[in-house]
DOGU-78660 format. One record per residue: residue number from 1; residue in one letter; z, y, x of N, C-alpha, C, CB in turn. Coordinates in nm, 4 decimals, padded with zeros to 6 digits, m for minus. Glycine has a CB too. Layout:
<sites>
<site pos="NUM" code="a" n_z="Z" n_y="Y" n_x="X" ca_z="Z" ca_y="Y" ca_x="X" c_z="Z" c_y="Y" c_x="X" cb_z="Z" cb_y="Y" cb_x="X"/>
...
</sites>
This chain:
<sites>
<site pos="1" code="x" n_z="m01.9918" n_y="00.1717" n_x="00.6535" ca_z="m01.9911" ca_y="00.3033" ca_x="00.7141" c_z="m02.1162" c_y="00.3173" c_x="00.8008" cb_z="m01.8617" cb_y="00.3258" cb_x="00.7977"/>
<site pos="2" code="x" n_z="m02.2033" n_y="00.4836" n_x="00.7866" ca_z="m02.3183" ca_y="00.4865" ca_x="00.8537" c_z="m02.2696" c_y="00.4910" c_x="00.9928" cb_z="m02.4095" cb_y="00.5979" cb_x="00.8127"/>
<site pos="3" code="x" n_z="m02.3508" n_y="00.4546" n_x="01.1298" ca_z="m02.3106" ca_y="00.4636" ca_x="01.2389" c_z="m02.3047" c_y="00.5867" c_x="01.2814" cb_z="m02.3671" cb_y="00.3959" cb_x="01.3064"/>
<site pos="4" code="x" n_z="m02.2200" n_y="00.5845" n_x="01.3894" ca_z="m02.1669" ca_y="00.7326" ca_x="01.4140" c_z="m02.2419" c_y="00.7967" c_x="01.5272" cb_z="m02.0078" cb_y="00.7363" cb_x="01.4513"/>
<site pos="5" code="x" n_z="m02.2533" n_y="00.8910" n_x="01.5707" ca_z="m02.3420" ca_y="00.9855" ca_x="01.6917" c_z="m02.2624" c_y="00.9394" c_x="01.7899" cb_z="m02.3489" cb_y="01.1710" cb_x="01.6873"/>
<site pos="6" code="x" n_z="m02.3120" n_y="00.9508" n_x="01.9031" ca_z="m02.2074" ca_y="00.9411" ca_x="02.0104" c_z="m02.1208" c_y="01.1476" c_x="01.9930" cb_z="m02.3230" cb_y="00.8886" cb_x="02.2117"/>
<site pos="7" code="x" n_z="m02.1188" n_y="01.2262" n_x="01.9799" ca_z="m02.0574" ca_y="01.3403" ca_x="01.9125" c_z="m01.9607" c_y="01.3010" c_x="01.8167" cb_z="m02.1539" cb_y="01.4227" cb_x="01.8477"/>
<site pos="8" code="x" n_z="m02.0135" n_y="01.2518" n_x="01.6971" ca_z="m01.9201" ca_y="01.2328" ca_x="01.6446" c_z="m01.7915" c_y="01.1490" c_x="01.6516" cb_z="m01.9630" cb_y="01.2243" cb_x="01.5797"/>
<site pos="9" code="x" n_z="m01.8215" n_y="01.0146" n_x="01.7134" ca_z="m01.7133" ca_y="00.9310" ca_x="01.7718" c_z="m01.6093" c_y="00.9957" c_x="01.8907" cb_z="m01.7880" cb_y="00.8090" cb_x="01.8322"/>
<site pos="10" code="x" n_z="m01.6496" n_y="01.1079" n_x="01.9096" ca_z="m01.5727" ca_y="01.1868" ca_x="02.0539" c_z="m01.4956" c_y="01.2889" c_x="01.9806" cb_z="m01.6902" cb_y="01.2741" cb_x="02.1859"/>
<site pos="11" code="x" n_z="m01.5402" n_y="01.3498" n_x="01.8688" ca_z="m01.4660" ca_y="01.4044" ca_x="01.8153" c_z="m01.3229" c_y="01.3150" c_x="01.7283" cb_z="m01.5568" cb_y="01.4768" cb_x="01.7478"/>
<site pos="12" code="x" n_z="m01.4128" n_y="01.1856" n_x="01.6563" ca_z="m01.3119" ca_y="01.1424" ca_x="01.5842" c_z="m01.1647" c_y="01.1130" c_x="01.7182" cb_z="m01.3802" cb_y="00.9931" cb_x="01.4906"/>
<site pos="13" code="x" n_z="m01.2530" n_y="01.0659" n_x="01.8653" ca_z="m01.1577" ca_y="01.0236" ca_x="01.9302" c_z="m01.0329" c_y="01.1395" c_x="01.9632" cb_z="m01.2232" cb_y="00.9659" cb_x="02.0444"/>
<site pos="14" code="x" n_z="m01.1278" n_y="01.2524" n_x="01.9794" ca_z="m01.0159" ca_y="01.3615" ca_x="02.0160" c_z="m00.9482" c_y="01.3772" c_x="01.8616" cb_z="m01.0905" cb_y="01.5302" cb_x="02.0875"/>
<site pos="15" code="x" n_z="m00.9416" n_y="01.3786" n_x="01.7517" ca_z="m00.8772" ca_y="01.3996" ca_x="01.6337" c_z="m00.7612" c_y="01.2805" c_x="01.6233" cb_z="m00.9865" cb_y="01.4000" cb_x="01.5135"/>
<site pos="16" code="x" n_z="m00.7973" n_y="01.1492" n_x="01.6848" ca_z="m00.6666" ca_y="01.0722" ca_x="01.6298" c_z="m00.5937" c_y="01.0795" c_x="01.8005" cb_z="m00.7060" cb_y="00.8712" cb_x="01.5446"/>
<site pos="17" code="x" n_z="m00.6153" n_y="01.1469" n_x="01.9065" ca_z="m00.5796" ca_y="01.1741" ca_x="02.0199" c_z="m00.4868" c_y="01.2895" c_x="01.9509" cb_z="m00.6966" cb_y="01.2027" cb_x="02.1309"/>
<site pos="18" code="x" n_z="m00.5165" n_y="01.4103" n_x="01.8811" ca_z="m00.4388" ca_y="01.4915" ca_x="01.8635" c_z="m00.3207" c_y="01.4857" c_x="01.7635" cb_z="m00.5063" cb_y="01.5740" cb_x="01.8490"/>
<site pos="19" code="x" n_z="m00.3651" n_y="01.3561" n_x="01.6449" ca_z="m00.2445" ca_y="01.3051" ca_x="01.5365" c_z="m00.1132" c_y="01.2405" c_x="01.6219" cb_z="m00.3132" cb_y="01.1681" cb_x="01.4224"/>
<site pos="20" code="x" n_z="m00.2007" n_y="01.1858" n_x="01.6787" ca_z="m00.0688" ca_y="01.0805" ca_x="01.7875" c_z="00.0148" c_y="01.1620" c_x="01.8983" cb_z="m00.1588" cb_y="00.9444" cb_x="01.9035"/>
<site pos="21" code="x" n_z="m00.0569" n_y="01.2810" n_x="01.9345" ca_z="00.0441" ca_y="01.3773" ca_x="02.0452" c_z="00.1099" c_y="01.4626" c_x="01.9496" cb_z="m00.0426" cb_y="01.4846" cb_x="02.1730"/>
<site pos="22" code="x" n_z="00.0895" n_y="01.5500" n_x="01.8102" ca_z="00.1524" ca_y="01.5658" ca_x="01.7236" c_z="00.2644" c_y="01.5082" c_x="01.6445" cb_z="00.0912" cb_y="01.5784" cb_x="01.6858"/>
<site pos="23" code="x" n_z="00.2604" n_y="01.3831" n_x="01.6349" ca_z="00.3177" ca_y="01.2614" ca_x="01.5604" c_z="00.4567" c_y="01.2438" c_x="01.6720" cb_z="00.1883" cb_y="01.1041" cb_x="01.5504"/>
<site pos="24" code="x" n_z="00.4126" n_y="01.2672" n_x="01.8293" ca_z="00.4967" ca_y="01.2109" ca_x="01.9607" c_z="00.5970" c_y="01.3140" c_x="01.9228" cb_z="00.4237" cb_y="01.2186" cb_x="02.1393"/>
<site pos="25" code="x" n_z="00.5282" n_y="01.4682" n_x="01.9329" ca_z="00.6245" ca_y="01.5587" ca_x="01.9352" c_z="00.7306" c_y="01.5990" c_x="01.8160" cb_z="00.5585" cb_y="01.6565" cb_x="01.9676"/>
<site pos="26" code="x" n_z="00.7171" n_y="01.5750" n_x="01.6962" ca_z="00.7771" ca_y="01.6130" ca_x="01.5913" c_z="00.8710" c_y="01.4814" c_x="01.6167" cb_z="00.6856" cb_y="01.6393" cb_x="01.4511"/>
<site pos="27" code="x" n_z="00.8765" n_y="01.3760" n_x="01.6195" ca_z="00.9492" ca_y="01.2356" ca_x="01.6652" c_z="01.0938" c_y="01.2903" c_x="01.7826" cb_z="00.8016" cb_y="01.1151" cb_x="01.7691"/>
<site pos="28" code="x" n_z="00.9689" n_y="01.3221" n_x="01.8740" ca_z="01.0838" ca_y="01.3906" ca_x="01.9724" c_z="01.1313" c_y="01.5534" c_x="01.9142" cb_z="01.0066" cb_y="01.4076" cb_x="02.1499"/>
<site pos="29" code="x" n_z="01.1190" n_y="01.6135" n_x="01.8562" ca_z="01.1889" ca_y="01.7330" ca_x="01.7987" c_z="01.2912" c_y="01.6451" c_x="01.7203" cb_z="01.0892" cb_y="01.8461" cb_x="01.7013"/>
<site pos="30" code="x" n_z="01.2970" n_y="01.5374" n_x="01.6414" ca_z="01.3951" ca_y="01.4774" ca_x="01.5402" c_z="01.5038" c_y="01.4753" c_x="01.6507" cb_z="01.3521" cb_y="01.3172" cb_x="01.4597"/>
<site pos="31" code="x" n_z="01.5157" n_y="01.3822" n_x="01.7480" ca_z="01.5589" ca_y="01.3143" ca_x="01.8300" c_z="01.6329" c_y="01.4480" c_x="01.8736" cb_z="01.4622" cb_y="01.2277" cb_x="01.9160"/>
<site pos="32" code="x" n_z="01.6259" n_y="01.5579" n_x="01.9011" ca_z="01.6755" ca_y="01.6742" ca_x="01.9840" c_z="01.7675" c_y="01.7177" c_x="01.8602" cb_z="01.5490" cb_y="01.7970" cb_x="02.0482"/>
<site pos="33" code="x" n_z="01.6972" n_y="01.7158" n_x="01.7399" ca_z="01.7349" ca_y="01.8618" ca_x="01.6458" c_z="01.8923" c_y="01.8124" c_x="01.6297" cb_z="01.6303" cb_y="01.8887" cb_x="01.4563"/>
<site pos="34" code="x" n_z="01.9463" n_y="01.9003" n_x="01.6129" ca_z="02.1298" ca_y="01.8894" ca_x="01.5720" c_z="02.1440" c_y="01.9094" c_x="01.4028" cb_z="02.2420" cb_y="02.0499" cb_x="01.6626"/>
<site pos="35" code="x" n_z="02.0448" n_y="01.9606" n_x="01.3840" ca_z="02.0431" ca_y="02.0700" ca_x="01.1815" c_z="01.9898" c_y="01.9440" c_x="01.1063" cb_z="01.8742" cb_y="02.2624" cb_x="01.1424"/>
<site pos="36" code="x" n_z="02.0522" n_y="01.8813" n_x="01.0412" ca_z="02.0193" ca_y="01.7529" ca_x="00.9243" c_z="01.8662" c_y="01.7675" c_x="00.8652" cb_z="02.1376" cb_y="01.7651" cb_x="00.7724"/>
<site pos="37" code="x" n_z="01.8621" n_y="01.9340" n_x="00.7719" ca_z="01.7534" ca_y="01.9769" ca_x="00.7050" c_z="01.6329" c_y="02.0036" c_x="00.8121" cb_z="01.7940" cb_y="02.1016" cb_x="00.6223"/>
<site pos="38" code="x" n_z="01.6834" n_y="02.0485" n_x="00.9242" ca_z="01.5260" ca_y="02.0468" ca_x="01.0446" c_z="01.4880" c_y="01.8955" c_x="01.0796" cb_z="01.5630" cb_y="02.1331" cb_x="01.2326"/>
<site pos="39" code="x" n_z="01.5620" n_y="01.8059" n_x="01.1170" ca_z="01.5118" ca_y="01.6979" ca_x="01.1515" c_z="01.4938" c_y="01.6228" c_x="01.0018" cb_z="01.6024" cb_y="01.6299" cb_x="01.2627"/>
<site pos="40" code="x" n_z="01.4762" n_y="01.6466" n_x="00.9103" ca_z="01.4315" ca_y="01.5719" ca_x="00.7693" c_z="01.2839" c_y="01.6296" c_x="00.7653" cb_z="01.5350" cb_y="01.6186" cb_x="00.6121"/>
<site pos="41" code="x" n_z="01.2630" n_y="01.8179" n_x="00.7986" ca_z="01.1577" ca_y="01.8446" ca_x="00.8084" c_z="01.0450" c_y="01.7692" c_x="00.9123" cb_z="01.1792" cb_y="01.9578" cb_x="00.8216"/>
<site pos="42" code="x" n_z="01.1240" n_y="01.7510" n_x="01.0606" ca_z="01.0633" ca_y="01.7289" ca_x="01.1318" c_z="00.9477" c_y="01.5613" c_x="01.1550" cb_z="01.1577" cb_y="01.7672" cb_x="01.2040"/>
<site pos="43" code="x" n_z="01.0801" n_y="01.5087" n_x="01.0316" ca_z="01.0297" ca_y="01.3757" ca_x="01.0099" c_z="00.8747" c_y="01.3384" c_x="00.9288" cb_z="01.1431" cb_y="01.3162" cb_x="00.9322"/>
<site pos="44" code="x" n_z="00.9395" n_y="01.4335" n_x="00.8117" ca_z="00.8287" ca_y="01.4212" ca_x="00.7521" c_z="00.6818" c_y="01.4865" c_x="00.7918" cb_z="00.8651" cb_y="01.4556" cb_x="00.6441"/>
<site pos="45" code="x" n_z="00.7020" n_y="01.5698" n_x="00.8869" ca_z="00.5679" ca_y="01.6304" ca_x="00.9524" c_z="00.4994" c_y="01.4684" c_x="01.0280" cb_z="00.6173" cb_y="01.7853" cb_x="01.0994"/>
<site pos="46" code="x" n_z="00.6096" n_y="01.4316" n_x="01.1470" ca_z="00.5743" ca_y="01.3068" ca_x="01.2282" c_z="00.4971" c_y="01.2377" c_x="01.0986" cb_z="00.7230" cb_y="01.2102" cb_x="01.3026"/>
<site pos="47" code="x" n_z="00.5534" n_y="01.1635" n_x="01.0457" ca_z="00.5055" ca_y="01.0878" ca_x="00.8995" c_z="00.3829" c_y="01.1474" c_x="00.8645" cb_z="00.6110" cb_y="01.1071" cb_x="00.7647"/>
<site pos="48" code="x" n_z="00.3607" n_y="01.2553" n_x="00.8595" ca_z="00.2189" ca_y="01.2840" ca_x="00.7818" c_z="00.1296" c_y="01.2919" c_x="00.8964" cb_z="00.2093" cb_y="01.4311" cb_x="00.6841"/>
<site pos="49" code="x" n_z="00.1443" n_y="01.3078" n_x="01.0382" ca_z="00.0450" ca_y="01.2951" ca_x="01.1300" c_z="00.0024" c_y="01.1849" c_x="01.1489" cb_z="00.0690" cb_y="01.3356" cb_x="01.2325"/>
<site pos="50" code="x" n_z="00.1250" n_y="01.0612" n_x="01.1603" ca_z="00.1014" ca_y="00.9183" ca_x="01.1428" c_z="00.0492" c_y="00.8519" c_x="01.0463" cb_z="00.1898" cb_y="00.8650" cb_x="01.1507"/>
<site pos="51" code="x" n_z="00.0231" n_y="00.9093" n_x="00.9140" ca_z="m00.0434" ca_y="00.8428" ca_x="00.7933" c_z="m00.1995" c_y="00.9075" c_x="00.8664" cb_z="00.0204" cb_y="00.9082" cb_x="00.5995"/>
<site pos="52" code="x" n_z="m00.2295" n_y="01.0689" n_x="00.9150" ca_z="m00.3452" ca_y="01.1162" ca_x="00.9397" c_z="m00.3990" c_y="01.0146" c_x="01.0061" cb_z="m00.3489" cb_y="01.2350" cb_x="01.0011"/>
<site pos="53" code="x" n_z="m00.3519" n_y="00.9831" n_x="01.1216" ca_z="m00.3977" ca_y="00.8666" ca_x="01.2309" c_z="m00.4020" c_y="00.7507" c_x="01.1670" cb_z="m00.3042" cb_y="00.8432" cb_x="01.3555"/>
<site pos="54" code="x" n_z="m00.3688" n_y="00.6687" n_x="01.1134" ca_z="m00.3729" ca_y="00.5878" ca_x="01.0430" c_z="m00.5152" c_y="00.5861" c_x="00.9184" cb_z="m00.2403" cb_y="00.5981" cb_x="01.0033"/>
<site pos="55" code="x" n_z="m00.5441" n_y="00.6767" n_x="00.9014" ca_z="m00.6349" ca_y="00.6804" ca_x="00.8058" c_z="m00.7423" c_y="00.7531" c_x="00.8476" cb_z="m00.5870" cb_y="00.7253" cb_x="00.6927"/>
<site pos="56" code="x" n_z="m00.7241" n_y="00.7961" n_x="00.9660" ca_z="m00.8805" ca_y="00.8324" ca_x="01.1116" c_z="m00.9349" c_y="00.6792" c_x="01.1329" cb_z="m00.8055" cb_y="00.9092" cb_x="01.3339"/>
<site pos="57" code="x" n_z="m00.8278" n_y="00.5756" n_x="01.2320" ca_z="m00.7998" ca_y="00.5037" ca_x="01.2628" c_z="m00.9184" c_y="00.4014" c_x="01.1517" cb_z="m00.6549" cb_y="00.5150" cb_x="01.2739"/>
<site pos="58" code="x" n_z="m00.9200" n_y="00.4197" n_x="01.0173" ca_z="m00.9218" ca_y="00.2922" ca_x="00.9214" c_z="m01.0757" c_y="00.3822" c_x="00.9174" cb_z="m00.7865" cb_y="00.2571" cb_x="00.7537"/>
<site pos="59" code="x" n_z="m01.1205" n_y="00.4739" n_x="00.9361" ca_z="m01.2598" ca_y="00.5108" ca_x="00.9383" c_z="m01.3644" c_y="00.4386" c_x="01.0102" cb_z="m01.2661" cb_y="00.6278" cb_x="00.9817"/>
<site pos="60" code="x" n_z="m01.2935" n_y="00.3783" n_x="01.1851" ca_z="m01.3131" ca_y="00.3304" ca_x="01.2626" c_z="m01.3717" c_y="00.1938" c_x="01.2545" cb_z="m01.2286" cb_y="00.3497" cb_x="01.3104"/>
<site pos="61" code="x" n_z="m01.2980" n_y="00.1207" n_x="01.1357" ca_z="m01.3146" ca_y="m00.0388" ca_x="01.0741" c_z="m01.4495" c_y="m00.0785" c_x="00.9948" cb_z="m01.1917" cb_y="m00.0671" cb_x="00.9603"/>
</sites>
């Protein structure tokens, strides 16, 4: 991987900063929801922010 700007590393930082407060909240929406089909939705949102971060994250390596 080419090296990164100091810009660009601040952005990547704020992007897996925003997967992981996304990822927190849909986690905690599961945890609240009472409706089977909302918290199945809610899961799979968490899940796809956490694969996002996860694969910001592996840019980093």
């Amino acid at each position: 991987m080419p090296n990164l700007t100091t810009k660009e590393l601040a952005g990547l930082t704020d992007q897996l900063n925003f997967e992981r407060v996304l990822c927190c909240k849909y986690q905690a929406a599961v945890q609240q929801s009472q409706d089977q089909e909302l918290k199945s939705k809610f899961q799979a949102c968490a899940d796809q922010h956490m694969q996002n971060y996860r694969t910001l994250l592996g840019h980093l390596n």
